[in-house]
N, C-alpha and C positions, 0 to 999 in steps of 0.2 A: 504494500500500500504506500503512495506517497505522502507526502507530510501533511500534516495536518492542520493545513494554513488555505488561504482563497487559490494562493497561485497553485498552491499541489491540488486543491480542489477542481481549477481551470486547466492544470494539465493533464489531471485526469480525465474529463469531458472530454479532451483531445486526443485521449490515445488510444491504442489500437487494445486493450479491454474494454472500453467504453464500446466501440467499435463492432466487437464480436460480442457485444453482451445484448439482452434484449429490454432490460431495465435499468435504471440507478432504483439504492437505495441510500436515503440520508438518515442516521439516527441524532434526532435533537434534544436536545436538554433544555425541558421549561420548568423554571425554577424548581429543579429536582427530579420532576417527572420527565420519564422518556417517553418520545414519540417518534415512529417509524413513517417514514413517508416513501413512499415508492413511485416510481413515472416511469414510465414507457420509452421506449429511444427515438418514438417520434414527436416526444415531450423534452428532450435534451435540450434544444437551444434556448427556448422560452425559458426552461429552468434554468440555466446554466445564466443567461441574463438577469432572472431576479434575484439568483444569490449573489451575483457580482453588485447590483445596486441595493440591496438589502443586509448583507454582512460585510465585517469590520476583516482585515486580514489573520485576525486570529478567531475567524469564523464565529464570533459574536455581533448580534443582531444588530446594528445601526440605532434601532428607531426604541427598542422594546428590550428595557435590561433585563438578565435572565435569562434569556434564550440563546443556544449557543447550538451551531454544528457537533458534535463532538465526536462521530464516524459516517462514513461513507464506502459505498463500495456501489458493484457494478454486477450483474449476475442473469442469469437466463429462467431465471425461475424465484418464485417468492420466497421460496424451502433454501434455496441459495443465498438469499437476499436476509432470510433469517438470520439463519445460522453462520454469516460473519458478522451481522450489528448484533447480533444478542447473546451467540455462543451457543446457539442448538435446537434443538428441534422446539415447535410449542408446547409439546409433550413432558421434556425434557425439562423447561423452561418454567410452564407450568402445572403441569401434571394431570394427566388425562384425567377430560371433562368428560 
């Protein structure tokens, strides 16, 4: 994974994982609570534009203290997309419902 800043975030969008993947996932931190956001790769630029005008380069929100990037990745499936922002399966995670 690259760094954990806007530019690793924008060089991520750019390369060739992003590329061959068919979602981003962002995990954010609002004030303590996590939230998983996921978009599609033909959601990539629009998203890739409101994190550049909406977060600070250490991927802290601009407008709204509290809220902060604090992983991302790229993956072809949401089970993918889990299990590197959260560390495993929902089962796992949370324990079968």
């Amino acid at each position: 994974m690259l760094e954990l800043t806007l530019e690793g975030l924008i060089r991520a969008f750019g390369s060739q994982w992003a590329d061959e993947s068919k979602f981003v996932g962002i995990l954010v931190d609002i004030a303590g609570v996590k939230e998983v956001i996921i978009n599609s790769r033909e959601n990539y630029e629009a998203k890739l534009e409101y994190y550049k005008n909406a977060y600070n380069d250490d991927l802290s929100h601009k407008h709204a203290k509290g809220i902060s990037i604090i992983r991302f990745t790229f993956g072809n499936s949401f089970a993918e997309i889990q299990e590197d922002l959260l560390g495993g399966s929902y089962d796992e995670i949370y324990g079968r419902r």
